[in-house]
DRENPAFI-387676 format. One record per residue (C-alpha): residue number from 1; residue in three letters; x negated, y negated, z. Coordinates in nm, 4 decimals. Layout:
residues N
{rec NUM, 'ALA', {X, Y, Z}} ...
END
This chain:
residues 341
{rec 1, 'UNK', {-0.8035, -0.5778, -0.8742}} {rec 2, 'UNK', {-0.8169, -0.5590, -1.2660}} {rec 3, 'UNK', {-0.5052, -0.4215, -1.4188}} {rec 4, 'UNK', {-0.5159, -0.2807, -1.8203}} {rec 5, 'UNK', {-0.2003, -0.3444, -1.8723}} {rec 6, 'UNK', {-0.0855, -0.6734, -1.9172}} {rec 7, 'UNK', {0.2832, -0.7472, -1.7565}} {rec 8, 'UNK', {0.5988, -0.7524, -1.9364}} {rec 9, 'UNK', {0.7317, -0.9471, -1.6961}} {rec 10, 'UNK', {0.6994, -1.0573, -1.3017}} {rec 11, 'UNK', {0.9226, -1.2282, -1.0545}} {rec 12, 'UNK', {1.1387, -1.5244, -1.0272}} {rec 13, 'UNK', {1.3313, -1.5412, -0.7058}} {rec 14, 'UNK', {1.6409, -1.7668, -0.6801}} {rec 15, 'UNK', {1.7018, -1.8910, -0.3815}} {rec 16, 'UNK', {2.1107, -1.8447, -0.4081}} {rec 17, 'UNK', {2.0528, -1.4689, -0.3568}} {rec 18, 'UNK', {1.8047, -1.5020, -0.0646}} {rec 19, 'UNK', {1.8551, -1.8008, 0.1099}} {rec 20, 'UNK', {1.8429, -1.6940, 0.4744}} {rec 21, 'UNK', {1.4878, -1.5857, 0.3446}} {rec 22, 'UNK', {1.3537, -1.8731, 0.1517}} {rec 23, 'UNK', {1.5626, -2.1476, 0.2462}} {rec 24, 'UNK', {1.6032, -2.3799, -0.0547}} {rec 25, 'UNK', {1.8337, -2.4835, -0.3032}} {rec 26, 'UNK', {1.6466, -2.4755, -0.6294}} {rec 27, 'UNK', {1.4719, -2.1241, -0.8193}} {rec 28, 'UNK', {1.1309, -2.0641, -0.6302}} {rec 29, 'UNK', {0.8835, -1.8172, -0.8081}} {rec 30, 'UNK', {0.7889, -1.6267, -0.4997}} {rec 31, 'UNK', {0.3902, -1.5140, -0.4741}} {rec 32, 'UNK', {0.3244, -1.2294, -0.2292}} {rec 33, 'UNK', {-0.0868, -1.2724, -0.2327}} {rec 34, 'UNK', {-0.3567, -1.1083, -0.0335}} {rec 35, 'UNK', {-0.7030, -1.2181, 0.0077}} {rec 36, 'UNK', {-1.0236, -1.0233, 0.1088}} {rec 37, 'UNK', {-1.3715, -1.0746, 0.1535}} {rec 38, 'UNK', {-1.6647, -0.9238, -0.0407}} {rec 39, 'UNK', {-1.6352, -0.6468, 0.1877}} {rec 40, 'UNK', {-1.2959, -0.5664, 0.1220}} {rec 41, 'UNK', {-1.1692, -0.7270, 0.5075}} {rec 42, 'UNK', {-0.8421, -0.9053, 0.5039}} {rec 43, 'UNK', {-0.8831, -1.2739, 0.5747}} {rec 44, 'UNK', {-0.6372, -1.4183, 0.8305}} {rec 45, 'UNK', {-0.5708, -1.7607, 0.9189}} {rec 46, 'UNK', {-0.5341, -1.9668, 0.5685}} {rec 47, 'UNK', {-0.3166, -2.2353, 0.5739}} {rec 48, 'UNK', {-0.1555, -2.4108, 0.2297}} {rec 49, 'UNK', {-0.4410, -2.6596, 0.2422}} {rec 50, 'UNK', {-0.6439, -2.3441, 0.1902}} {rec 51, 'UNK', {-0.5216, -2.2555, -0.0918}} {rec 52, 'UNK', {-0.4575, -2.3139, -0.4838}} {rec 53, 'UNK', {-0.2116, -2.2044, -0.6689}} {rec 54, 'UNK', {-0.2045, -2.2232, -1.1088}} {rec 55, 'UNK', {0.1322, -2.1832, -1.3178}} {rec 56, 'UNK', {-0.0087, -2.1664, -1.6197}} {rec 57, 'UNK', {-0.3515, -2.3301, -1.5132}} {rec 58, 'UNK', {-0.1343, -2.6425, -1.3577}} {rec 59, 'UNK', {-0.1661, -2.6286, -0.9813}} {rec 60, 'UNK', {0.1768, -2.6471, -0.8139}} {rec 61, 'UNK', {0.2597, -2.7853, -0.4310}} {rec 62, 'UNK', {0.3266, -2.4385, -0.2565}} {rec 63, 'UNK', {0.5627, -2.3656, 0.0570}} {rec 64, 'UNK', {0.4197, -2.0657, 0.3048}} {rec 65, 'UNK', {0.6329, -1.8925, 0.4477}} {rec 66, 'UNK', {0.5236, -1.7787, 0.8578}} {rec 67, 'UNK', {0.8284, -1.5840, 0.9692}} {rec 68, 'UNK', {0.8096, -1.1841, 0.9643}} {rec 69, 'UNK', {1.1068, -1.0380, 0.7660}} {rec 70, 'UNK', {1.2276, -0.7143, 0.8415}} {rec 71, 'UNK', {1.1426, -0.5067, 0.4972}} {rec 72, 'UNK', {1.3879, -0.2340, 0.3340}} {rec 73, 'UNK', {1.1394, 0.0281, 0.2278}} {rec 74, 'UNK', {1.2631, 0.2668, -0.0559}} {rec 75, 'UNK', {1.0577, 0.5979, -0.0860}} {rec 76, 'UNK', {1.0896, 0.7594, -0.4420}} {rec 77, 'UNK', {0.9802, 1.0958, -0.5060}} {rec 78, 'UNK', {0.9022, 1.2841, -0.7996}} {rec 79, 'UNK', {1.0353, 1.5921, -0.8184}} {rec 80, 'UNK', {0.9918, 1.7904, -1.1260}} {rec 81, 'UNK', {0.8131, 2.1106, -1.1710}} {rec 82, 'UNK', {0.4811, 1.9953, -1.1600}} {rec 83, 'UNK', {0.5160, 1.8562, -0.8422}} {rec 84, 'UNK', {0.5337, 2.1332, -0.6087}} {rec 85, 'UNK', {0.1943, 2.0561, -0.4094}} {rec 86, 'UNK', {0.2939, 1.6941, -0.3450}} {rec 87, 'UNK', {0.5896, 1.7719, -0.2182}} {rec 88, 'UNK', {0.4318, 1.9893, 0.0291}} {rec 89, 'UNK', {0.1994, 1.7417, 0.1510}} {rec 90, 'UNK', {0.5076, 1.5006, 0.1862}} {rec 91, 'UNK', {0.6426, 1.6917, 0.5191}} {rec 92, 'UNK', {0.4795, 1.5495, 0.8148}} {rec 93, 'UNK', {0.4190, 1.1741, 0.6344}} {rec 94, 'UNK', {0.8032, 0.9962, 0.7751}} {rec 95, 'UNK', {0.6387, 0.8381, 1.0314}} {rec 96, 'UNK', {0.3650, 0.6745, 0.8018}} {rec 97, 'UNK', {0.6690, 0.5485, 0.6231}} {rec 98, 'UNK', {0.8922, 0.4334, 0.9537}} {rec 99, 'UNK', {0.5701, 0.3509, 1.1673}} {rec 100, 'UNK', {0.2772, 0.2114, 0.9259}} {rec 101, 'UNK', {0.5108, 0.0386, 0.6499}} {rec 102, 'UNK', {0.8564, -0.0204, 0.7256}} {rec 103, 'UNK', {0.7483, -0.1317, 1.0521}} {rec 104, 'UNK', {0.9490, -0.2599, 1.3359}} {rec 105, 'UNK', {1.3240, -0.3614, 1.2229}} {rec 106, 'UNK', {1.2337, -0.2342, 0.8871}} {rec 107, 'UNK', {1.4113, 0.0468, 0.7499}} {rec 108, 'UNK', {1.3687, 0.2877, 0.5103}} {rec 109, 'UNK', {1.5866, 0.5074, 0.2083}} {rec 110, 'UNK', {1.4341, 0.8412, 0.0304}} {rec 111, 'UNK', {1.5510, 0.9278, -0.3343}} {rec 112, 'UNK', {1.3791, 1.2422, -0.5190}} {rec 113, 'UNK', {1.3730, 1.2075, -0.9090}} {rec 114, 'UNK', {1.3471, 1.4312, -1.1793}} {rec 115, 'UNK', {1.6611, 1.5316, -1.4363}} {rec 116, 'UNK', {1.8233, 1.3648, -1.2099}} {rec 117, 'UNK', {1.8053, 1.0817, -0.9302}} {rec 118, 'UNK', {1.9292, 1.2044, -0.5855}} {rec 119, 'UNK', {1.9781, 1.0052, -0.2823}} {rec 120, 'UNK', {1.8826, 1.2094, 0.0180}} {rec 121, 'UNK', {1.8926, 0.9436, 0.3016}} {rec 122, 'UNK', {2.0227, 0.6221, 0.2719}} {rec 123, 'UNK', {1.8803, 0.3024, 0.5081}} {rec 124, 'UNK', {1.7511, 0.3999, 0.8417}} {rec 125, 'UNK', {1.5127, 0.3199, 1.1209}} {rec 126, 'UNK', {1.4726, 0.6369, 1.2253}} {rec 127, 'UNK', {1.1865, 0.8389, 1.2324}} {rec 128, 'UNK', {1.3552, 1.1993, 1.2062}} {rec 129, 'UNK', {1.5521, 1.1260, 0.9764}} {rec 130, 'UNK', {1.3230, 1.0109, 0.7033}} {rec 131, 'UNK', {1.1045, 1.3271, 0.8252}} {rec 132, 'UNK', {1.3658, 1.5222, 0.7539}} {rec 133, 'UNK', {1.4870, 1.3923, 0.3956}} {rec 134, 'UNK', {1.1335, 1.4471, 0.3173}} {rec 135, 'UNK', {1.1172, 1.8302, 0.4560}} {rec 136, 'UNK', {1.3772, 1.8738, 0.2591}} {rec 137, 'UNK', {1.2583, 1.7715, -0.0752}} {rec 138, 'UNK', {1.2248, 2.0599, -0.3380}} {rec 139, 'UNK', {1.0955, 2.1505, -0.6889}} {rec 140, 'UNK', {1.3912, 2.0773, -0.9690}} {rec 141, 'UNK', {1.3853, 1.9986, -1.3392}} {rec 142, 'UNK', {1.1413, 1.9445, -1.5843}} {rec 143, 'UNK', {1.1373, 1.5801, -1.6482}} {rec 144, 'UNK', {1.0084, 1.2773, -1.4750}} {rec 145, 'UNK', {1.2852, 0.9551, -1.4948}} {rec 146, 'UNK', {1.0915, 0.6637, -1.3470}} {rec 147, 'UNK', {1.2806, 0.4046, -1.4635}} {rec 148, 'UNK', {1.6213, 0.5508, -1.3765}} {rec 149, 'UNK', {1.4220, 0.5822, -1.0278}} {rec 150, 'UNK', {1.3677, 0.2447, -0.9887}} {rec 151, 'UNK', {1.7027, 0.1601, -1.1002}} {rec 152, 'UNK', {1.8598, 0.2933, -0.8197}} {rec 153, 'UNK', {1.6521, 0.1849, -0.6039}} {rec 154, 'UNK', {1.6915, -0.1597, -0.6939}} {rec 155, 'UNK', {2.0476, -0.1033, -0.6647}} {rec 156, 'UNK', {1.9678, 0.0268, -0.2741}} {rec 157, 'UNK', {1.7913, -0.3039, -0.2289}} {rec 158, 'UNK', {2.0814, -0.4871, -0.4164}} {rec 159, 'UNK', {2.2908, -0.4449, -0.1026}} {rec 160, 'UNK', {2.0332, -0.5305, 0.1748}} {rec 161, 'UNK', {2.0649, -0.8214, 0.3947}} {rec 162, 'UNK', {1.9166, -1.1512, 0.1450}} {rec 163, 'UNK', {1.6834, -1.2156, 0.4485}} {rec 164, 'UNK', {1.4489, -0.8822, 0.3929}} {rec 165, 'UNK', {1.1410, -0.8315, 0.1942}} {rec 166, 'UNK', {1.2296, -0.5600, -0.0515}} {rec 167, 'UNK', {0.9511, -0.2641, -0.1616}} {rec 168, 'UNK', {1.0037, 0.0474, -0.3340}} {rec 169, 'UNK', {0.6972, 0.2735, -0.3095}} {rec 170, 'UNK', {0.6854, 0.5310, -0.5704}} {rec 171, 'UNK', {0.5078, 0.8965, -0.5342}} {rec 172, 'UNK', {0.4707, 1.0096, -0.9119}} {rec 173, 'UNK', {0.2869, 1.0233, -1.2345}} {rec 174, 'UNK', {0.2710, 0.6868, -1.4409}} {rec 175, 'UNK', {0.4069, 0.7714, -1.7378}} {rec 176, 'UNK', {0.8138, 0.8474, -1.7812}} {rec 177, 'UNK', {0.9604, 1.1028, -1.8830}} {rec 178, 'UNK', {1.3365, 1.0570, -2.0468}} {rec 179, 'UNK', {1.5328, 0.8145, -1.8265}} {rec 180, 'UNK', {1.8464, 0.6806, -1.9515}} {rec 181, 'UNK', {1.7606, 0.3792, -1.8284}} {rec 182, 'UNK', {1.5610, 0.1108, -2.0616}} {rec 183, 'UNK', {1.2462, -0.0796, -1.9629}} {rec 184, 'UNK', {1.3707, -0.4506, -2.0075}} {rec 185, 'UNK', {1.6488, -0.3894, -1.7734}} {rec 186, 'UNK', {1.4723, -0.2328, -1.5018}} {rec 187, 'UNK', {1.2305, -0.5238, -1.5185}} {rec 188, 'UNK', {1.5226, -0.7847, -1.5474}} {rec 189, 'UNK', {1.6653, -0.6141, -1.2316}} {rec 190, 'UNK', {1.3142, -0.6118, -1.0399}} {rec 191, 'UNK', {1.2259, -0.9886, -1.1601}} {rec 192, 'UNK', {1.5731, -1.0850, -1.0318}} {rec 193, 'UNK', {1.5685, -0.9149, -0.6846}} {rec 194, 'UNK', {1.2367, -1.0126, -0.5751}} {rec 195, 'UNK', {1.0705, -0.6802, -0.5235}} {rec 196, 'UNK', {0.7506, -0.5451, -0.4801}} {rec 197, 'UNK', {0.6821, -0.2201, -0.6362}} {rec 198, 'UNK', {0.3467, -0.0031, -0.4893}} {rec 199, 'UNK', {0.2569, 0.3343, -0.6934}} {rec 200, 'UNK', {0.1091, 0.6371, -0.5385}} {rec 201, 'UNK', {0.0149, 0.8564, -0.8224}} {rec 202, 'UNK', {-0.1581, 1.1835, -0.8649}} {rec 203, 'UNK', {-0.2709, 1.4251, -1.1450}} {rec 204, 'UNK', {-0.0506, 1.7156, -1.1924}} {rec 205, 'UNK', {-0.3331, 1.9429, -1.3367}} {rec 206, 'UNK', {-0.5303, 1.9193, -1.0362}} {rec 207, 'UNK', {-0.2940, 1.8812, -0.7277}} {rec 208, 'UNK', {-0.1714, 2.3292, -0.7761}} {rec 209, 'UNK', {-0.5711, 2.3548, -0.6705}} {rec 210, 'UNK', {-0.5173, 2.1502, -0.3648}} {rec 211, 'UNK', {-0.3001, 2.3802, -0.2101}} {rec 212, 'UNK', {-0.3498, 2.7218, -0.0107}} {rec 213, 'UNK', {-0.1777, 3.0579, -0.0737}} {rec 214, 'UNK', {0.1978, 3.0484, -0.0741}} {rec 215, 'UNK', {0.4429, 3.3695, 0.0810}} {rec 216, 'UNK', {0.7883, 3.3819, -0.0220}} {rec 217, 'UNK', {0.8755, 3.1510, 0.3092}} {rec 218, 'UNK', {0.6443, 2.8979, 0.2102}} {rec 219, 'UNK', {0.8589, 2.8382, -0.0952}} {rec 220, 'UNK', {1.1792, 2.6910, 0.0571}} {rec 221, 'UNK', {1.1962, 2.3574, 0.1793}} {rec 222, 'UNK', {1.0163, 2.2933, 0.4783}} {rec 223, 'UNK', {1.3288, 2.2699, 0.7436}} {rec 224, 'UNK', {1.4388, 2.5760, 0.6132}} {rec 225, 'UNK', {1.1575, 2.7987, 0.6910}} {rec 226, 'UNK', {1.1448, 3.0266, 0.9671}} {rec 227, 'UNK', {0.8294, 2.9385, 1.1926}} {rec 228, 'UNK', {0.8877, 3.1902, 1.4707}} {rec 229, 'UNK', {1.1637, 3.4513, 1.4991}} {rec 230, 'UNK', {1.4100, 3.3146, 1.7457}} {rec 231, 'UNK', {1.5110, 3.6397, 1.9134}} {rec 232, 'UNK', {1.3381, 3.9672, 1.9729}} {rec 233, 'UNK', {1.5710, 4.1588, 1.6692}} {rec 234, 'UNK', {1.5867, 3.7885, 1.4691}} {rec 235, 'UNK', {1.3966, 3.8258, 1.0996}} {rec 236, 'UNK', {1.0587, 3.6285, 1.1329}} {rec 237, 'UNK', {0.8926, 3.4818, 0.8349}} {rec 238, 'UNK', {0.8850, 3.6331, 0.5119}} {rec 239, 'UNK', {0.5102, 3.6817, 0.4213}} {rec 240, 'UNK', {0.5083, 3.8397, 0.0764}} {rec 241, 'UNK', {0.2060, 3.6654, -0.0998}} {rec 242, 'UNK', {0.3826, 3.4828, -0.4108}} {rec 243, 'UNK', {0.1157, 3.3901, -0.7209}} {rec 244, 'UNK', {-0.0317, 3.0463, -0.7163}} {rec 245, 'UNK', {0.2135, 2.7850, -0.8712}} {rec 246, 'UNK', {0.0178, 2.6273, -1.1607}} {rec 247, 'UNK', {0.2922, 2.4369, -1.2575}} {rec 248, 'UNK', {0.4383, 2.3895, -1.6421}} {rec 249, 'UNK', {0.0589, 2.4678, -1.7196}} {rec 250, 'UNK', {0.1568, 2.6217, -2.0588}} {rec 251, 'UNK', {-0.0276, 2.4574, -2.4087}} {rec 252, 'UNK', {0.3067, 2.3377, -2.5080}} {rec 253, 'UNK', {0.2981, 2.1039, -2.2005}} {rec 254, 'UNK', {-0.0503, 2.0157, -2.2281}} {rec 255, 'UNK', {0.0379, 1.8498, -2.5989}} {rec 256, 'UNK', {0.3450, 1.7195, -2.4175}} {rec 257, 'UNK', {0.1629, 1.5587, -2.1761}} {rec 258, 'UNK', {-0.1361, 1.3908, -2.3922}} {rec 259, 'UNK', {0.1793, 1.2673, -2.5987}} {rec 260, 'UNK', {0.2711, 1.0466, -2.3041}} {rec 261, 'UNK', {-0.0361, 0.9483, -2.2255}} {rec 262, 'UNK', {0.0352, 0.6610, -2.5390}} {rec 263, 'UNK', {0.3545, 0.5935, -2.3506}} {rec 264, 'UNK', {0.3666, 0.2709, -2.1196}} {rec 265, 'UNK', {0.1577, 0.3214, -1.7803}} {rec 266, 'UNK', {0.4554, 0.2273, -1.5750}} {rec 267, 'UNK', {0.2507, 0.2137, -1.2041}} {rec 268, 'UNK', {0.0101, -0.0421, -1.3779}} {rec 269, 'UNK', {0.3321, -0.2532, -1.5345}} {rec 270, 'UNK', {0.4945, -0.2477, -1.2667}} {rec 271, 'UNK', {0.2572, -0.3150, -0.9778}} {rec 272, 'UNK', {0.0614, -0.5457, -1.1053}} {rec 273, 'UNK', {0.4383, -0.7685, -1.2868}} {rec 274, 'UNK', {0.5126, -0.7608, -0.8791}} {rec 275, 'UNK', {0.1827, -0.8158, -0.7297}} {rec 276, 'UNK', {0.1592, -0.4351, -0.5213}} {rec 277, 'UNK', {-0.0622, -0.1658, -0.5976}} {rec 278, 'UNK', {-0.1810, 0.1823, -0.7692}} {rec 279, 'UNK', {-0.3335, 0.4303, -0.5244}} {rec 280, 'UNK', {-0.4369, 0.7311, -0.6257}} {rec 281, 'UNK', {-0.4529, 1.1114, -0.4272}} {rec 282, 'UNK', {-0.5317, 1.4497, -0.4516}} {rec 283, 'UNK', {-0.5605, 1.6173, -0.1033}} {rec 284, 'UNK', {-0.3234, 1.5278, 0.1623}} {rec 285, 'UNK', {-0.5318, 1.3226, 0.3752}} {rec 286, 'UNK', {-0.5821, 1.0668, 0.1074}} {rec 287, 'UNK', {-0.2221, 1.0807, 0.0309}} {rec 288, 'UNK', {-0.1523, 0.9951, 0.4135}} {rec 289, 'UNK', {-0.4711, 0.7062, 0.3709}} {rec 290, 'UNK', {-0.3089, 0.5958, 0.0541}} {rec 291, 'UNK', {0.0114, 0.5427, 0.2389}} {rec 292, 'UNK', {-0.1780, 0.3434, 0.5527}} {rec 293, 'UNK', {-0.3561, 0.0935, 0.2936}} {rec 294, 'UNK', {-0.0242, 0.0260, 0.1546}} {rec 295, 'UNK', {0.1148, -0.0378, 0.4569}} {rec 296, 'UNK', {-0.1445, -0.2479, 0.6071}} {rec 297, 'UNK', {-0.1482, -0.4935, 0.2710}} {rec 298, 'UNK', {0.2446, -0.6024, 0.2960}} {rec 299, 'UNK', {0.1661, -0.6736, 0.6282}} {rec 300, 'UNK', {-0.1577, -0.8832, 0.5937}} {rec 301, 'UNK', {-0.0288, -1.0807, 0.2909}} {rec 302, 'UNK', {0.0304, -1.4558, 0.2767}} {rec 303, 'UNK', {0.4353, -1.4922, 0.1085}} {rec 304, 'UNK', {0.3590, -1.8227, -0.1155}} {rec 305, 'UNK', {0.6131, -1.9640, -0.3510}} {rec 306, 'UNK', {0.6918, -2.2895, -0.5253}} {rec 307, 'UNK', {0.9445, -2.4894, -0.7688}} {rec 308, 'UNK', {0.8799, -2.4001, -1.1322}} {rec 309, 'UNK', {0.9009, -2.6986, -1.3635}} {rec 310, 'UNK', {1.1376, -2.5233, -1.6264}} {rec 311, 'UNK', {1.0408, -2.4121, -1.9633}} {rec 312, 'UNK', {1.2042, -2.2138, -2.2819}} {rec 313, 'UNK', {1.3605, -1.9151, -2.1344}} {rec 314, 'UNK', {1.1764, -1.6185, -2.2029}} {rec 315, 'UNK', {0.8609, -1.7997, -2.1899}} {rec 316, 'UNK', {0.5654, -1.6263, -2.0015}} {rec 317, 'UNK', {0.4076, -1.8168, -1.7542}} {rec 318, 'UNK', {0.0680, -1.6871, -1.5976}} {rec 319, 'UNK', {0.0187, -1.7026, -1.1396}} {rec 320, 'UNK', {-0.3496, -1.7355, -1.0238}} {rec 321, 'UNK', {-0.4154, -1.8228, -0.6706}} {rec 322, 'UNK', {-0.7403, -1.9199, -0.5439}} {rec 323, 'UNK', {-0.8705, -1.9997, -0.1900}} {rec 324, 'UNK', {-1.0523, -2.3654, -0.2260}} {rec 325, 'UNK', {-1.4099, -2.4260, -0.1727}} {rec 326, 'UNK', {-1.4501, -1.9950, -0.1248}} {rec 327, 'UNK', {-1.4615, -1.8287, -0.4849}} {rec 328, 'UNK', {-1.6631, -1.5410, -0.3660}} {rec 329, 'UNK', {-1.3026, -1.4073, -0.1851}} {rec 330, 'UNK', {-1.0913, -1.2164, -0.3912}} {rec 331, 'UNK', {-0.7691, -1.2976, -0.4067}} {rec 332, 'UNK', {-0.4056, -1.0616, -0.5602}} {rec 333, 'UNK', {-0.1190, -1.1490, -0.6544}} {rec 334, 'UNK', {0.0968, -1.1010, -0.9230}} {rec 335, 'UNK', {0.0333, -1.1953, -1.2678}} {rec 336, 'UNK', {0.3563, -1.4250, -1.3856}} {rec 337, 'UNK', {0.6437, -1.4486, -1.4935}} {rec 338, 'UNK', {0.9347, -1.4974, -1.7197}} {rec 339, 'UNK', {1.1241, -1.8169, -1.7456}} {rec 340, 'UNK', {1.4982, -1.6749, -1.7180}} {rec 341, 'UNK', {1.6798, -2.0318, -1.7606}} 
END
């Protein structure tokens, strides 16, 4: 998959943070990479002898590793006014988040983003609970802070056991919107950590069309809305028809919004810096399918890495991996990265 945007930087793993994982004593550059076929099949079964892998056009002697890590699984939400249809297409999806990607002895955190970062439930394996964080998820602020997002995520992650595969899967636009937190640090802190990063992304001029005609109960968060009246004299739903929510739609936004459009395209830095992946949605069933195809890549994808040979710090050094003697399969991963000693 062609990205626009080349990387500002992608991932060096040292091994003295993860060694339960990647069991070494020397920095490894770690290469989660998928291959398909022309028809866009996964392709099971390679071994190292299979395939090829370039640091700068230099082929390198690779280690696979076979093992199935549990994965922490971060789920970061946008929140801001323009968001209100995603969110309620959000409810029911926990289990695609437990179930599909987390998998079994995975867990998984939900944060919500917007003025503000808020952590609504921390690690868990459970099902309801993640359900529930995401019920509970409601419209606030104006402003969209991405990369103080995946700041505290990557803090989350920070504390996981060294042995997990770490993946923060963000539902949002691709462009920030005033986070405190600065670019080079968040991918210092990413490069460092080892973590994937997949995007889920969505127009906000299109997704108020996607949803049908709100009452007053339809407003509040989903766990808090009354389905059925629990008692013969209990208050059932409120069913005043509220206007469509259009959002910020306003001119003033509009400009704001083509303004941004210069800024970086954060889902295209990041996923392709840490070898995951831009989806986009509109309806909810593609949001759900979006979620499934991430899901199903971290679990079909071969974890490669190898000894880098050193170099000026800073320096950029370009990943390609090919599969030998088969160039018509296409292979991802992610682009490079940055020499850090």
């Amino acid at each position: 998959m062609a990205f626009p945007v080349r990387p500002a930087v992608a991932i060096l793993l040292f091994a003295s943070s993860a060694s339960a994982q990647f069991r070494s004593t020397v920095p490894l550059v770690v290469a989660p990479t998928t291959v398909t076929d022309s028809n866009g099949r996964y392709v099971d079964g390679l071994t190292t002898g299979d395939l090829l892998l370039f640091d700068n056009n230099v082929p390198q002697p690779i280690q696979m590793d076979w093992m199935t890590y549990p994965i922490s699984l971060v789920v970061a939400v946008q929140t801001s006014a323009n968001s209100g249809a995603v969110i309620d297409k959000l409810g029911s999806s926990g289990i695609l988040f437990t179930e599909l990607l987390a998998a079994d002895a995975g867990e998984t955190a939900v944060i919500s983003f917007s003025d503000e970062v808020r952590v609504h439930q921390d690690f868990t394996a459970s099902p309801d609970a993640v359900s529930h964080a995401l019920r509970m998820l409601r419209k606030e602020g104006e402003n969209a802070h991405m990369l103080d997002a995946l700041h505290q995520a990557l803090l989350m992650l920070a504390g996981r056991p060294p042995s997990h595969r770490r993946i923060i899967l963000m539902i949002a636009e691709r462009h920030d919107r005033s986070s405190v937190t600065k670019l080079p640090a968040v991918v210092e802190q990413v490069q460092r950590l080892n973590a994937a990063v997949y995007w889920i992304t969505y127009s906000p001029f299109l997704q108020p069309f996607t949803v049908k005609p709100k009452t007053a109960e339809g407003l509040k968060p989903e766990d808090e809305r009354i389905k059925h009246p629990t008692c013969f004299t209990c208050p059932g739903p409120d069913d005043t028809p509220v206007p469509p929510d259009l959002g910020p739609g306003n001119l003033v936004y509009a400009l704001g919004e083509l303004v941004r459009l210069h800024q970086p395209d954060l889902a295209a830095l990041f996923t392709a810096t840490t070898g995951g992946r831009t989806l986009s949605f509109l309806k909810k069933n593609a949001l759900e399918q979006a979620i499934q195809l991430v899901g199903e890549e971290v679990h079909r994808q071969y974890i490669l890495s190898f000894q880098p040979k050193g170099g000026q710090p800073g320096q950029f050094h370009s990943i390609r991996v090919a599969v030998r003697g088969q160039p018509a399969l296409k292979v991802k991963t992610r682009q490079g990265y940055w020499s850090l000693e």
